[in-house]
Structures are given as structure tokens and as C-alpha cells.
N, C-alpha and C positions, 0 to 999 in steps of 0.2 A: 510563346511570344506575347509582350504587354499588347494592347491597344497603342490607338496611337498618340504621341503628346506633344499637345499643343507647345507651338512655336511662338517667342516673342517677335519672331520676324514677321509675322501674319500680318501684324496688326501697318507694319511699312508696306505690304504687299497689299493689301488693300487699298490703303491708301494710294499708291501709284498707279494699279488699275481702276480707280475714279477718278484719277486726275490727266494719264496718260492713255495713250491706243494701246501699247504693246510695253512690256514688263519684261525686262529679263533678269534672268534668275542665276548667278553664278555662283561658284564654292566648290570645292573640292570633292573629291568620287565618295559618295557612300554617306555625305552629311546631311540626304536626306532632304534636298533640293526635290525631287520629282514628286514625293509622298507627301509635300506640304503643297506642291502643286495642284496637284490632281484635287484637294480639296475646293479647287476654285476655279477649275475649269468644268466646260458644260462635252469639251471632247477633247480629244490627246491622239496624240501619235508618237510612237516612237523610232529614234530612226537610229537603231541597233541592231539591222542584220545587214549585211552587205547587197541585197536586193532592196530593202528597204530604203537605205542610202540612193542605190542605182538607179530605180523609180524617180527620186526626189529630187537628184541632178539633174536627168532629163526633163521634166517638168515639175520645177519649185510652186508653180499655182497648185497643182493637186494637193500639196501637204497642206494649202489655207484651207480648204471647204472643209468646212462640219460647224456645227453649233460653237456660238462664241460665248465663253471666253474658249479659244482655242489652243491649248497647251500644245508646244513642239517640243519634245524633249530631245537632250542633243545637238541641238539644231546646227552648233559650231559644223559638223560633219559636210552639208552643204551649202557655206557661205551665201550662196544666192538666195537662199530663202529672206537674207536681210532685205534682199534689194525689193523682192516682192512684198516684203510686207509693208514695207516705206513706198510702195507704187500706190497698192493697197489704202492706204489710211490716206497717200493723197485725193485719191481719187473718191474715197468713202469713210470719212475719219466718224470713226466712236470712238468712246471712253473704252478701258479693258476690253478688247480686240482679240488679242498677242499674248499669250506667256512662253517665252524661251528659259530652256533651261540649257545649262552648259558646264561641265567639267574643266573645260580647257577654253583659252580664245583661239579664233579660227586658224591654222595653220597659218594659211595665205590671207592675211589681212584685206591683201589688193586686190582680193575676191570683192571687197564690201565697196561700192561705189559710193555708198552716203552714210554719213554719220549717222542721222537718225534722228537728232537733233529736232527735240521738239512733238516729235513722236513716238519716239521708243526711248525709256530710262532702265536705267541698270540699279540693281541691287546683290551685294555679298552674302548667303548664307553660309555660318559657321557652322561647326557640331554645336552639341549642346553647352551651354551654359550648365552651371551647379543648380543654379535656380529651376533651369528647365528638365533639369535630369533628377529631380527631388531632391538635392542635396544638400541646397543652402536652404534655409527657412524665412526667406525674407524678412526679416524682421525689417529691416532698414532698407527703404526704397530710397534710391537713387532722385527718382521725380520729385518727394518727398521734401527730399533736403534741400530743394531749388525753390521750393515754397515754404517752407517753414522747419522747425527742427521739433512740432509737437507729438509729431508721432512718434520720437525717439525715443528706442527703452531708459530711463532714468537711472533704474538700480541695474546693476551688472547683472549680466544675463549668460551663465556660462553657457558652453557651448560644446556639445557631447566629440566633437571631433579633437583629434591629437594632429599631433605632426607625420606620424606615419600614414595616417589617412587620408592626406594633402598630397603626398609622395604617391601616394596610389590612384589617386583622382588626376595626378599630370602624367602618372604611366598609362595610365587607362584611355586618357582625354575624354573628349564627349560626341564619340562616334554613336548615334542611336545602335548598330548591331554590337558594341562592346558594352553597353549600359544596360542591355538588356541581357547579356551574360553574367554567368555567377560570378563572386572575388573570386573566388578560385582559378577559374579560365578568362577573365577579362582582358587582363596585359596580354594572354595569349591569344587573343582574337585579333587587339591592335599588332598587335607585331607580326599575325600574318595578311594584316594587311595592307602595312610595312611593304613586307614583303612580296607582294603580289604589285605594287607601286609600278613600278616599272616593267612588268613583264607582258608583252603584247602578245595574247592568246588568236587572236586571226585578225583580219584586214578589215575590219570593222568597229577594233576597238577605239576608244576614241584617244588613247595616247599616240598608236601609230604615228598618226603623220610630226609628232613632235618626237620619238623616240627613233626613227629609222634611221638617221641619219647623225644619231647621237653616239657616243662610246658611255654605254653603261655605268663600267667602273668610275668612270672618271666625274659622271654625274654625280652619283653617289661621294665619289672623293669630298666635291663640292659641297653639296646638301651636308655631310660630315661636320664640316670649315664652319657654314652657318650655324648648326649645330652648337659648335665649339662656340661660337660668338656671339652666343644668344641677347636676346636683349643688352645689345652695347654698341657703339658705333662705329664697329671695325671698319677699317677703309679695304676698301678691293687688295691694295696690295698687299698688307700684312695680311691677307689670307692667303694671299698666292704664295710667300712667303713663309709660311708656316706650312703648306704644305709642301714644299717645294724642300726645307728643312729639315719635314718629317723622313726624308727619302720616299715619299711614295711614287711622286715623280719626279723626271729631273730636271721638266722645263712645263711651263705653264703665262702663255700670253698673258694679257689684259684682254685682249677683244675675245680668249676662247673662254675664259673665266666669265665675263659678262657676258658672253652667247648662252652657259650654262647657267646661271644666274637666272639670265629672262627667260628658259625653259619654265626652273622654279617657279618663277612668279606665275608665268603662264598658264600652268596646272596650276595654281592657288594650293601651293605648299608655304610659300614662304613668301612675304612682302615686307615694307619699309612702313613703319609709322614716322609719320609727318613731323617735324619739328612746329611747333607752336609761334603764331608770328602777332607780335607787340603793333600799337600802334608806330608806323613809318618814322613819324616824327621821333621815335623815343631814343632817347640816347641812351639806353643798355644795346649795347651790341650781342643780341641771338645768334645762338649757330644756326644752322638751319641744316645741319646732319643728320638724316634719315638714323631709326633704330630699328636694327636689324628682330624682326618676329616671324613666329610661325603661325600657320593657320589654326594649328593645334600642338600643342606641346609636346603631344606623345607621338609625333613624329620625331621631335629631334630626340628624343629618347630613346627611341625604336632605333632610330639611324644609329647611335653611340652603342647599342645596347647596355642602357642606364634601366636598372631598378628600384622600386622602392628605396631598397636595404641600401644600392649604390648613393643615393642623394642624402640618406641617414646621416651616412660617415664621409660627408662631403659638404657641410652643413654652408658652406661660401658657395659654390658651383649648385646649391638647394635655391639661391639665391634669385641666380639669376633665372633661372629655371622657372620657379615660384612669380617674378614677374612676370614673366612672359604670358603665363598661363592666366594672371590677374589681370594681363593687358585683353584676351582673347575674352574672358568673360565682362568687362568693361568697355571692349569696343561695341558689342550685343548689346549691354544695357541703355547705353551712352545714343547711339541708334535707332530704340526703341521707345524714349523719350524725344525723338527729332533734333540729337548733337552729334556732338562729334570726337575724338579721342586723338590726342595728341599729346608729344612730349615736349621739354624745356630745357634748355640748356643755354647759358651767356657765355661771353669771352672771362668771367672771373672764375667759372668754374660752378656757380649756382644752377642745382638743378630738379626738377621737379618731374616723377614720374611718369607722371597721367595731369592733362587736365583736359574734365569735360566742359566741352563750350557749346552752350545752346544758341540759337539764331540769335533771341538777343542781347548777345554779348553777355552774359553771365556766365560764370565758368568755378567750375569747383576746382581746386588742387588737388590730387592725392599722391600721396606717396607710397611706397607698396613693399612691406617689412615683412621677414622671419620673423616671428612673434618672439619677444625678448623685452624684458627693460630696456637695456640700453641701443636695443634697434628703437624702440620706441622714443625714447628721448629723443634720439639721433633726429629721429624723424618731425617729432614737434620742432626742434630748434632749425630743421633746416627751413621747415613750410612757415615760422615766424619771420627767418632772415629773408624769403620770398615775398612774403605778405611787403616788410616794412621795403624794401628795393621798389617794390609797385610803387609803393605809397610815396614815397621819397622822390621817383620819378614821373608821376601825376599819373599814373595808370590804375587804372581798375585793378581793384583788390579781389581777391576769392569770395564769390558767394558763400561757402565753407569750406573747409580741408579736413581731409581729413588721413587717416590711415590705414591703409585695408594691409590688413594681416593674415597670417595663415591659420592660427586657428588662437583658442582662448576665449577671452568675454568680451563682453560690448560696450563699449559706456564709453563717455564727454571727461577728455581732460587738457582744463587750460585752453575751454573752448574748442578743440579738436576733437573729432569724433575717433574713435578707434573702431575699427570692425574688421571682424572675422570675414574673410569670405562666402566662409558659408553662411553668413547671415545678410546677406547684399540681395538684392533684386535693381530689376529696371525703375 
């Protein structure tokens, strides 16, 4: 097994414990939340055996005592620990106090008497990024391009990766125990752990209290529907819809589909990127339709049982697949620079992948292409007719645009930067 490697998230988590009491730390089972933890706390607890939980129920002050910064990993499991630590910082407030970590949000919400507001802030970690699992080369930093375009390679810079090795890196995704696996057994580490997603091993797992009361198959049916609907705007009911279609079932609510739904979200499988919002005054009419993503791509791969060889000979469904995974390493970088990642779309049909937007309102475009000429063109003329709509309508234009690709060279055309993913950092 490697050592350990460094997270572009560190540097957000730092910053939140010197500016906040308590940090909490969420993201999905196994992306390696506790391990980036524990580098910055002074003691930890865990509360993963069912005596450990039982202890910390009956008395939530004993889990604070020990040297701070004081990691609780888990913590979702006894809700009340929120309360006491917001008792805690009123009564004794420092800077980094608190590190929670968490799989899931708390069963019972109405466990949590205060928001926290002021004293406890929250952060998403993902798996890894390409950058952070060695596989893009950064040539092209993100922060870079918000300052200047001199560090940009001038001459084409090919780039050792093909198309099959983009198909392998979203079956794979960027679990640290699959990256650390050979190609050979890597998909088969994510797929069983896939597989192991939903299975409750005792009364102390932390899915229980959102699985007990759930129908398995049916979840799964769900997570499937998203799957199918990857990055695109499907509305709730052409998913119930299609599967209702498929014959898998023969009836399926609105309230039991969104019950299942906010499970998803809940374990941080799958969420909504934001629609991108114009100035008030502007007269382009925005949608404001969430896009449907996953935490990591090679869940909904795992879910379909989709391979490499599958997305080859499926080069439109490679597509959308390929964004999503471009969104997952662009929300990490976007983050990691102090922005934010969001999509576009107007009532004319004009739309724009990704754009990151830093606090002071500068914002790059990107579009996010199967490496092709005519995906490429595609993509210049669409981020030109975005540009000139701003411009036309008194709005802020793109700091740059540019087009992140799946694999191929690097270079500026027509003022648009092209880039490989693997050649992208924060």
C-alpha cells in the first residue's frame, strides 16, 4: 500500500479550522474523509462499535475531552453530540476545537437543536481528483488562468493518454483503495464496493438507520434511473416514467421516488449541481434546473454494470458519462481556489457546462467535449455565442473559456484554451 497523498481539500480544511470552532467533514464511505482528518487533529474517537455509539448517547460530553483539535469520526451516529458542541464553543469558543466527520446526515435531524450557525461550518470531500491520484500532469492550473494565461503551454503538448484510459479512470473513479490497486483488479475493487453500498453488516453500521426501513431493490431501481440520467436535467417524473415503462415496477409515487432520492443524497451518492444565476435585473431568462451528478462516476457505472469496452461502443452515452466525471474533478479544483461550480442554461436553449465563479465575480466558461474536431468546434462556437449574449446584455463576460477534453493536446485556439483533463489542476 502507497503512503499517504496529499488532498487538495487540506488546504479548505485549514482554512476553516482558523477561522471556525468545529469543521465538519462529509463525503461518501471510503473517500478517505477520516485519513485526511486525523492529520490535523491532536485526538480522535471513533464511534463505530455499538458500545462506542452507547457510551456517547448516554453521555455526548465524554466524546469532547482529549487534546484539541478533537476529531469525532462518525459523529452523524449520535446526533447530540451537535448540541454539545455548540453548548461547548458558546460557553468556550476557539478557533479549530471540532472536527466531525460523516458518511451520511443524521438520521433524525430533529435530533439537532441548532444549526450551528457561526460556529460549526461544513465541507464535501470527494475521492480523488486525476491531479491528486497522479494522473493528470497539471500543466494548466485552473488559479492560473484567473490570473494570467503566461503559464500556458504555447506549443502543443501531446498527451500520453487515449480514450480508453479516460473509460478506465470513470470505471475505476477516484476511490484511494481502487487507485491504489493494480489496472488489472481496480474496476473490481470499485464494483465491490458498489456492492457492499447498501449491505448493513450489524447495528452499528452507519447506513442502518437510513436503510432499515428502505426496500433495497427499489433503491437500487432508483440510483439505476439516475444513472440512466447522468448529467441532464431529467425531471422526477420521466424517471418514474421510464421505469415504470421498463416493467420493473408497476407503480411508483412522486413522494416515494423523492423519499428515495433524498436517501441518495443523504449518503452523498449522488446530488444536484446548481444552475448558475445572472444578474436579477438581466433579461435572459435562466433556467434554474438542477443537473443531475454523482459523487463519483463509477458508481453509476457500477450501478449499470458499464465497462471500459461498454462506453468504447457507445461513444454518445461516453458523453455524458465523461461530463459528469469532468464535473466531479472541477467541482475539487474550483473549491480549492475559493469558487464554486455551476451550470447554465436560458429559455433559448444556450448552454454552458461548467462555469467557475470566484467570490469576485469572475468566472471562467467551460465546456466539457469527447475529444473530436467537430466536438471541438461545436464547443468554440457555442462558448462564442455565450460570450457575445453576455455582452449584448450588459453582463460580465468570461474571464476565459475554455474546453476540457478527454484526452489529446493542449493548446489556445481562437483564443479558447483546449485541455486534456489530464492536464488540469486546481
Amino acid at each position: 500500500m502507497k503512503e499517504y497523498i496529499k488532498r487538495l481539500a487540506e488546504k479548505t480544511l485549514e482554512q476553516k479550522l482558523n477561522s471556525s470552532g468545529c469543521v465538519l467533514v462529509t463525503g461518501p464511505k471510503f473517500c478517505g474523509k477520516s485519513t485526511m482528518c486525523e492529520r490535523f487533529a491532536k485526538s480522535t474517537i471513533q464511534l463505530k462499535t455499538t458500545n462506542e455509539i452507547e457510551v456517547a448517547s448516554a453521555d455526548p460530553k465524554y466524546v469532547l475531552a482529549g487534546e484539541k483539535p478533537r476529531l469525532i469520526d462518525e459523529w452523524q451516529k449520535v446526533p447530540e453530540i451537535w448540541n454539545e458542541i455548540k453548548n461547548d464553543l458558546d460557553n468556550d469558543y476557539e478557533f479549530g476545537k471540532y472536527i466531525l466527520t460523516g458518511s451520511t446526515t443524521p438520521v433524525n435531524p430533529s435530533q439537532i437543536q441548532h444549526s450551528g450557525a457561526g460556529r460549526i461550518t461544513k465541507m464535501l470531500l470527494k475521492p480523488f481528483t486525476l491531479y491528486e491520484s497522479g494522473e493528470s500532469s497539471g500543466i494548466v492550473s485552473l488559479s492560473k488562468l484567473f490570473a494570467d494565461d503566461s503559464s500556458f503551454p504555447v506549443v502543443h503538448s501531446p498527451n500520453n493518454n487515449n480514450l480508453l484510459d479516460i473509460a478506465f479512470y470513470i470505471c475505476r473513479g477516484g476511490w484511494p483503495i481502487a487507485t491504489k490497486a493494480t489496472k488489472e483488479y481496480a474496476i473490481m475493487v470499485t464494483r465491490n464496493y458498489y456492492d457492499g453500498l447498501f449491505v448493513v453488516e450489524n447495528e452499528s453500521d452507519e447506513f442502518v438507520g437510513f436503510l432499515k426501513n428502505k426496500n433495497i431493490e427499489l433503491l437500487q431501481i432508483i440510483l439505476k434511473s439516475f444513472a440512466r440520467n447522468i448529467s441532464t436535467q431529467a425531471k422526477r417524473t420521466k424517471m418514474i416514467n421510464d421505469i415504470i415503462d421498463s416493467g420493473i415496477r408497476n407503480k411508483l409515487d412522486d413522494d416515494t421516488f423523492y423519499s428515495y432520492e433524498k436517501t441518495l443524497k443523504d449518503l452523498f451518492i449522488i446530488y444536484d449541481m446548481p444552475a448558475w444565476n445572472l444578474n436579477l435585473r438581466s433579461s435572459v431568462a435562466v433556467r434554474t434546473t438542477p443537473t443531475h451528478h454523482f459523487v463519483d462516476t463509477s458508481i453509476a457505472t457500477a450501478a449499470l454494470r458499464i465497462n471500459p469496452a461498454d462506453l468504447m461502443n457507445d461513444i454518445k452515452s461516453f458523453g455524458f458519462f465523461f461530463e459528469d466525471f469532468a464535473v466531479r474533478d472541477l467541482s475539487v479544483y474550483a473549491e480549492s481556489i475559493g469558487g464554486s461550480l455551476k451550470h447554465y442554461r436560458d429559455s433559448s436553449g444556450q448552454e454552458v457546462d461548467a462555469i467557475v465563479e470566484l467570490d469576485n465575480g469572475n468566472y471562467g466558461a467551460i465546456e466539457i467535449k469527447i475529444a473530436s474536431e467537430k466536438n471541438i468546434n461545436d464547443g468554440i462556437s457555442s462558448l462564442n455565442k455565450f460570450e457575445k449574449k453576455m455582452l449584448v446584455n450588459g453582463q460580465k463576460t468570461p474571464f476565459f473559456k475554455m474546453i476540457l477534453t478527454s484526452h489529446g493536446s493542449c493548446y489556445k485556439k481562437d483564443g479558447i484554451y483546449i485541455v486534456p483533463i489530464t492536464c488540469l489542476k486546481d
